[in-house]
C-alpha positions in Angstrom: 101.9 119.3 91.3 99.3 122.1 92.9 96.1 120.7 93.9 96.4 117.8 91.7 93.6 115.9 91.5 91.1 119.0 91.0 93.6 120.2 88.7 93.0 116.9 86.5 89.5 116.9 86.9 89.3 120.7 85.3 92.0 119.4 82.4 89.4 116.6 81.9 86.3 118.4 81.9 86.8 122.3 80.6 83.5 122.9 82.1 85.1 123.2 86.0 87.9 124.9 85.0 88.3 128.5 86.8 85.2 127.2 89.1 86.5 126.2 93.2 85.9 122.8 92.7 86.4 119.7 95.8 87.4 116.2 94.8 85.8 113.4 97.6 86.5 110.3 98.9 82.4 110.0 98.6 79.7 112.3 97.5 78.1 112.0 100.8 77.5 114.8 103.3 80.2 113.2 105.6 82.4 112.7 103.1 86.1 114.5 103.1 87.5 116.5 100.4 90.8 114.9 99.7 91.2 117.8 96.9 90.5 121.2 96.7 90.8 123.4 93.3 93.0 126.9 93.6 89.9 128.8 92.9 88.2 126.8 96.1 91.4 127.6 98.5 91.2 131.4 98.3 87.9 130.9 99.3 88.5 129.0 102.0 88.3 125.4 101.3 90.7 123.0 102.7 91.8 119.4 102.6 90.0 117.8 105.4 86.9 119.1 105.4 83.2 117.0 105.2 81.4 117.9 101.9 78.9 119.4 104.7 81.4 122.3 106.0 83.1 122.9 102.5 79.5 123.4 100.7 78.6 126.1 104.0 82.4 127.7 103.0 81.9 128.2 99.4 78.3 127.6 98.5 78.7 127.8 94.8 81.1 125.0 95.3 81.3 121.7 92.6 82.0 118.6 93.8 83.3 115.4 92.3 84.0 112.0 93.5 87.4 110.8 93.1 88.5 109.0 90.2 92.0 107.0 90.6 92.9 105.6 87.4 92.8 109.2 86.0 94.9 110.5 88.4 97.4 107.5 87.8 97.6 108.0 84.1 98.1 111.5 84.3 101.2 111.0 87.0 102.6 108.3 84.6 103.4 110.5 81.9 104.3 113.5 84.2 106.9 111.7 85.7 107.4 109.6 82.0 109.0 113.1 81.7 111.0 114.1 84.8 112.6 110.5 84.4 114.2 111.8 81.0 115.8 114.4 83.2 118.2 112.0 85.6 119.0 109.0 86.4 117.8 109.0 89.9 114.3 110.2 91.0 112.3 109.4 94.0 108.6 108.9 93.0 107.5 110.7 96.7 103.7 110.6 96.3 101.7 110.5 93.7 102.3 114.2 92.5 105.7 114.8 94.0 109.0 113.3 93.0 112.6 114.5 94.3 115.1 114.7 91.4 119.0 114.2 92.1 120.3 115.8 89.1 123.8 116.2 90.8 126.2 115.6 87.7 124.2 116.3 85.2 124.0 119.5 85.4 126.6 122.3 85.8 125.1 124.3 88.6 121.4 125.7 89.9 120.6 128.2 86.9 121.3 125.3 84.6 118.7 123.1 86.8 116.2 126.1 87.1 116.2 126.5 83.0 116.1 122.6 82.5 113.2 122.3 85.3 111.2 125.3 83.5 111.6 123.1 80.1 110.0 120.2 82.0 107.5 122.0 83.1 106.5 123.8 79.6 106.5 120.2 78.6 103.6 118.6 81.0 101.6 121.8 79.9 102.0 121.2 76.3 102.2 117.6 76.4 100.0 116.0 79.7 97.4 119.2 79.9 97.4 122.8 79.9 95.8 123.5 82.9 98.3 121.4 85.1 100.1 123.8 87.6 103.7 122.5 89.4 106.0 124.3 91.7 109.6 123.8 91.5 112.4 123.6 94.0 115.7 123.7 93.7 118.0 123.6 96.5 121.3 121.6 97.9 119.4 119.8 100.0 115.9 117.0 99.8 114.8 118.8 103.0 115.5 122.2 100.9 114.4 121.2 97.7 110.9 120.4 99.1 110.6 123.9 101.6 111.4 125.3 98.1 108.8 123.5 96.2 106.5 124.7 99.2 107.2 128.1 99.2 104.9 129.8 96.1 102.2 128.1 94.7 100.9 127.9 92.3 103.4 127.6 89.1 106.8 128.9 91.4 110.2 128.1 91.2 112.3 128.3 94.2 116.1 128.3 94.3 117.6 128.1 97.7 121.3 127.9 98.4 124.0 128.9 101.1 123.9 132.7 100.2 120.0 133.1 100.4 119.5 130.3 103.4 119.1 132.5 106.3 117.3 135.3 104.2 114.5 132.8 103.6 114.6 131.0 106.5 114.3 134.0 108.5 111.1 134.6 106.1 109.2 131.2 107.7 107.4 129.9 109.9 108.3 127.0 112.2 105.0 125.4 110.9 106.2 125.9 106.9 108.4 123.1 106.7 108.2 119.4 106.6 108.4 117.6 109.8 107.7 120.3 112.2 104.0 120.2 113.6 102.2 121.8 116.2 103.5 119.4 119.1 106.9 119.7 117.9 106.2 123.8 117.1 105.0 124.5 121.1 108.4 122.5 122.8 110.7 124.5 120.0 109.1 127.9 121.2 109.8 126.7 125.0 113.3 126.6 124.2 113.0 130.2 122.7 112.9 129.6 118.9 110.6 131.2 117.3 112.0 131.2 113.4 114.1 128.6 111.7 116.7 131.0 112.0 116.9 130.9 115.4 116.7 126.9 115.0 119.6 127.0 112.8 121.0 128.9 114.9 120.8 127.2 118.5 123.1 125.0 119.5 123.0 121.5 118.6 123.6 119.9 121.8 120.8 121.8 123.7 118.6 120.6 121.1 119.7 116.5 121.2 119.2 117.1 124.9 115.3 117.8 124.4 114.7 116.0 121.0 117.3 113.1 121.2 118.5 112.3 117.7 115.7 113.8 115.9 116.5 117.4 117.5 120.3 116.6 115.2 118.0 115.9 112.3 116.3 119.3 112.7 119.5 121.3 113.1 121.1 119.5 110.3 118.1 120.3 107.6 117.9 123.8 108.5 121.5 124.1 108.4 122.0 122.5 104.8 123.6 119.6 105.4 122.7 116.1 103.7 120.5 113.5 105.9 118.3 112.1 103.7 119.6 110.9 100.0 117.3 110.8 97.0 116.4 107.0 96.9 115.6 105.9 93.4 112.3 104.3 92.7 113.9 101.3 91.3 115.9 101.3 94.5 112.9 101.8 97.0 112.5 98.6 99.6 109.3 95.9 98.7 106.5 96.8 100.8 105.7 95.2 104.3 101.7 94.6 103.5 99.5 95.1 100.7 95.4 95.9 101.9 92.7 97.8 101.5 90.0 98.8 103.8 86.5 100.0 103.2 84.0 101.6 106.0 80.6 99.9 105.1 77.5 101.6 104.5 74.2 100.6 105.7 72.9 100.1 102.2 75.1 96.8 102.0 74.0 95.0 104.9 70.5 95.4 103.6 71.3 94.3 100.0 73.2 91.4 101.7 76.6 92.6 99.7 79.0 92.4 102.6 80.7 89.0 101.5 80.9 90.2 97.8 82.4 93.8 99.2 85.1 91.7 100.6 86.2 89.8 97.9 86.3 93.2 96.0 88.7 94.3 98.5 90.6 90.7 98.6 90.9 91.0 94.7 91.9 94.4 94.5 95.1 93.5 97.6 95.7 90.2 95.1 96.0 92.7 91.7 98.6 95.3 93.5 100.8 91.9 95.1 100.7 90.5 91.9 102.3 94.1 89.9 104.9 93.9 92.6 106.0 90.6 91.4 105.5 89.1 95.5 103.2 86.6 97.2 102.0 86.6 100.5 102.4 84.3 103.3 99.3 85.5 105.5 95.7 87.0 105.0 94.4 89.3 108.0 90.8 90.6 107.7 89.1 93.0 110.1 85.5 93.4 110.7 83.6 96.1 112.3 80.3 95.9 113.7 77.8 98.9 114.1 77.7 99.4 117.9 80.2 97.3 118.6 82.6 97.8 122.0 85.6 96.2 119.9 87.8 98.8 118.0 87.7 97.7 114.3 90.8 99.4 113.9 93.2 98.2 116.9 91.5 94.6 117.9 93.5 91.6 116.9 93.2 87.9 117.8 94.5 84.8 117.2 93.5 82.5 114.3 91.9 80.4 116.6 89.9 82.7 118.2 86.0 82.4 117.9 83.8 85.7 118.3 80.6 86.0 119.6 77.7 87.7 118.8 77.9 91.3 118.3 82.1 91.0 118.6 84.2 92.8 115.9 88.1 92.2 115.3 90.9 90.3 113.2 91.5 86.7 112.7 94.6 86.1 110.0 95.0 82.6 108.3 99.0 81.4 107.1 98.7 79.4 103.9 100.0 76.5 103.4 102.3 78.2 100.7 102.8 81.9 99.9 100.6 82.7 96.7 99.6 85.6 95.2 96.2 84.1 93.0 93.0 85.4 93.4 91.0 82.0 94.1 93.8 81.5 96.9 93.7 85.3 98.7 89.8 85.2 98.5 89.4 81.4 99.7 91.4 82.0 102.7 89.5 85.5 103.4 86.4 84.3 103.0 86.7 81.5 105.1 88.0 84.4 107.8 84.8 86.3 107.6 82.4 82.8 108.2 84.2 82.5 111.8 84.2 86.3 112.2 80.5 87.3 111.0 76.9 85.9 111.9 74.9 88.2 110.4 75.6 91.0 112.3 75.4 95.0 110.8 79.1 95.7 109.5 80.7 99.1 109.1 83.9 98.4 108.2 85.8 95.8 106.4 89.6 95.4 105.6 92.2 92.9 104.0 95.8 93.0 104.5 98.3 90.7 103.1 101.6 90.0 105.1 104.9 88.3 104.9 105.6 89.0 101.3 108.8 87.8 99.6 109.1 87.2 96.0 108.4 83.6 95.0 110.6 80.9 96.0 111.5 79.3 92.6 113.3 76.0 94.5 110.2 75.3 96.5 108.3 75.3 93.1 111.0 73.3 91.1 110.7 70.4 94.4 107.4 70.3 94.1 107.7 70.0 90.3 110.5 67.2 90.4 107.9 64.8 92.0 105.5 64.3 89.1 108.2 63.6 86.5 107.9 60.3 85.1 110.7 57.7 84.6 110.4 57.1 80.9 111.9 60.7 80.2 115.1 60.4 79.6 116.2 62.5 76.6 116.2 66.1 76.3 113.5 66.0 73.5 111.2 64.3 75.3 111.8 66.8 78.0 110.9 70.1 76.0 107.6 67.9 74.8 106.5 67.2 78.1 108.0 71.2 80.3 107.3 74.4 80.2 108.7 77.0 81.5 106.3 79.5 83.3 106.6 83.2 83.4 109.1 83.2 86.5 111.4 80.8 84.6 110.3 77.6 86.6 110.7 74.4 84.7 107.4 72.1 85.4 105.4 69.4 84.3 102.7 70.9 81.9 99.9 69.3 84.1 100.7 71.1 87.0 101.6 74.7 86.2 99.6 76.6 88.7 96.9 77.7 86.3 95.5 79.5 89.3 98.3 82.1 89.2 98.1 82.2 85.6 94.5 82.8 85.2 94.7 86.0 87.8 97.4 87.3 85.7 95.2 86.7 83.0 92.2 88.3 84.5 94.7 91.2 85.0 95.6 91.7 81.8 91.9 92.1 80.5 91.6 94.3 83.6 94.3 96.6 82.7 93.6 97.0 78.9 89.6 97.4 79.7 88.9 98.4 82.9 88.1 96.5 86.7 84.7 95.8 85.6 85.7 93.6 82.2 86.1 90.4 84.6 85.2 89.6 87.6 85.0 86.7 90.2 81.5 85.4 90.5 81.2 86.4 94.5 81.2 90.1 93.1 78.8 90.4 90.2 76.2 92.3 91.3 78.5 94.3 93.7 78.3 98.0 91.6 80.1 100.6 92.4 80.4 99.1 96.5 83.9 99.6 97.7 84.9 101.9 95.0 88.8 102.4 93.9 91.1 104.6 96.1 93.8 106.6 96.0 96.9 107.3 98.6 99.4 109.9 97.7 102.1 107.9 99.2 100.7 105.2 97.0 102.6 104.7 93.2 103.4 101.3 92.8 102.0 100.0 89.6 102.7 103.5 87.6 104.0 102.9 83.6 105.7 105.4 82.5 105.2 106.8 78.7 
């Protein structure tokens, strides 16, 4: 998708539409545009910059601050319709997804008509003023230069008979996976093109890149290293977190405890949609003029700070859960023996050592409470239930913890993050606002 979330915001609001428009992190002057509209590129805008530098580049210039469940729904029924297309598609980011349609289709014009169908369709279906470009190629590594190489609204087909014509047409710098480091030691070799990186000989190149310089070679010379990995396929996440770099205004309003379990809550909502719980809570704290990097410093749980000391303490639960009241009672109780007061700037959560809950631990624990009087089967389905993970237990001790977060959830889903909230954050407003990650698109429903 081209510029994607400015591209939204103009679909949403007809008003910005043909205006160079920046999407931000935060309307401040030090925020970053994480978007820029196609009318703000040609006029020099760019991904990256503070709101300060892009308003000096194009002073007529709107700016919006991001707005993530937007972007979400709109990228749930784009790629609602690219799913219809194959039965194995990599959801990439969240406005690029790599589509293996080998075997569906008979050969690359077939793909290219197909593709400009799909593409007809999230115009007249998701919005008219959504712009994608389209690659087509034998290759992932291909597929994507393709994609890359005219925006907006292009379609690119590359195969073995027009491969060193358009290779020959790039820079090192156009592709995927070659920066400026990697740019300066290719051009001390001699290559200058991708041509001449096709071109050189592979050995020379393992000798000064190791196995990544066989990587190289193999992309530019069409040959298969990296598969199309379906979505339903895609490894479980490591960690689930989210960070937050504090403003003065919450120290003063005394809002740093309730900004925490904002970002505690938000970490417990995305474990929960990936069916996981967690074995471990880290939090981080930052303090303004603090020698400790908020970003790098980690101790050990039983680690006390002192004054004017930032860093990470983690806590291992006593079992892996994935309820709120458990994820925020442990994190809290990490910022008592982290903070005394001081002036924060940055907060973070991060939940570790996920796995997907252990049914015989709960079925154990479950078997201890049953009493001896039960002995037929009818008694049985009187005095069980089975929970939503298929866990038979003693009505009296289903963890209604779990089941009121997925609760909460649910209202949360169908009315918004503000419809319920734990008591620690009422009050909070719009603190700690929502983010969005391109690589991030768990928790997407497809329509």
């Amino acid at each position: 998708m081209n510029s994607y979330f400015a591209s939204v915001e103009q679909q949403a609001n007809p008003t910005l539409r043909g205006r160079p428009l920046g999407v931000c992190a935060y309307l401040h002057k030090k925020g970053c545009v994480i978007a820029a509209s196609i009318e703000a590129k040609r006029l020099g805008m760019k991904v990256g910059m503070s709101v300060e530098e892009a308003k000096m580049k194009v002073p007529g210039a709107v700016f919006v601050q991001n707005d993530p469940p937007k972007y979400r729904a709109v990228t749930s029924r784009v790629f609602g319709i690219l799913h219809e297309l194959t039965d194995c598609m990599e959801h990439y980011s969240i406005d690029e997804a790599f589509l293996d349609m080998t075997g569906w289709y008979r050969d690359a014009a077939e793909v290219a008509w197909v593709m400009t169908r799909a593409r007809r369709r999230i115009r007249d279906e998701v919005g008219d003023w959504l712009r994608c470009s389209i690659g087509i190629a034998p290759t992932r590594f291909l597929a994507k230069t393709a994609s890359d190489m005219e925006k907006p609204n292009g379609l690119v087909v590359i195969d073995y008979d027009n491969l060193d014509e358009i290779l020959a047409s790039l820079d090192l710098q156009d592709v995927c996976g070659i920066g400026p480091r990697i740019s300066r030691r290719l051009k001390r070799l001699g290559i200058e093109t991708l041509l001449d990186l096709k071109r050189y000989p592979v050995g020379n190149l393992m000798r000064a890149f190791g196995k990544n310089g066989f990587y190289l070679w193999s992309k530019v010379n069409g040959s298969e290293v990296e598969n199309v990995t379906s979505s339903d396929a895609a490894p479980s996440p490591k960690s689930v977190g989210h960070s937050y770099c504090v403003p003065d205004r919450v120290n003063k309003e005394g809002k740093v405890l309730a900004t925490l379990v904002k970002l505690t809550e938000r970490a417990g909502r995305r474990l929960r949609a990936l069916g996981l719980v967690a074995g471990s809570v880290y939090v981080n704290v930052g303090f303004r003029n603090s020698l400790v990097s908020p970003l790098t410093e980690v101790r050990p749980s039983f680690w006390q700070p002192g004054a004017g000391e930032g860093g990470t303490l983690y806590s291992l639960l006593d079992e892996p859960a994935s309820d709120s009241f458990t994820l925020v009672g442990a994190a809290t109780e990490l910022l008592r023996e982290l903070w005394h007061g001081e002036r924060v700037n940055f907060l973070a959560v991060t939940l570790t050592n996920l796995a997907p809950p252990s049914r015989q631990e709960k079925l154990s624990s479950c078997a201890a409470v049953i009493p001896d009087f039960i002995r037929d089967s009818e008694a049985r389905s009187r005095v069980f239930a089975r929970d939503d993970v298929g866990t038979i237990c003693w009505n009296g001790e289903v963890d209604r913890k779990r089941l009121a977060s997925k609760a909460a959830d649910l209202v949360r889903d169908r009315y918004g993050d503000e419809a319920i909230v734990l008591g620690n954050m009422l009050g909070l407003g719009d603190e700690a606002p929502d983010r969005i990650g391109f690589r991030k698109v768990e928790g997407l429903e497809f329509r």
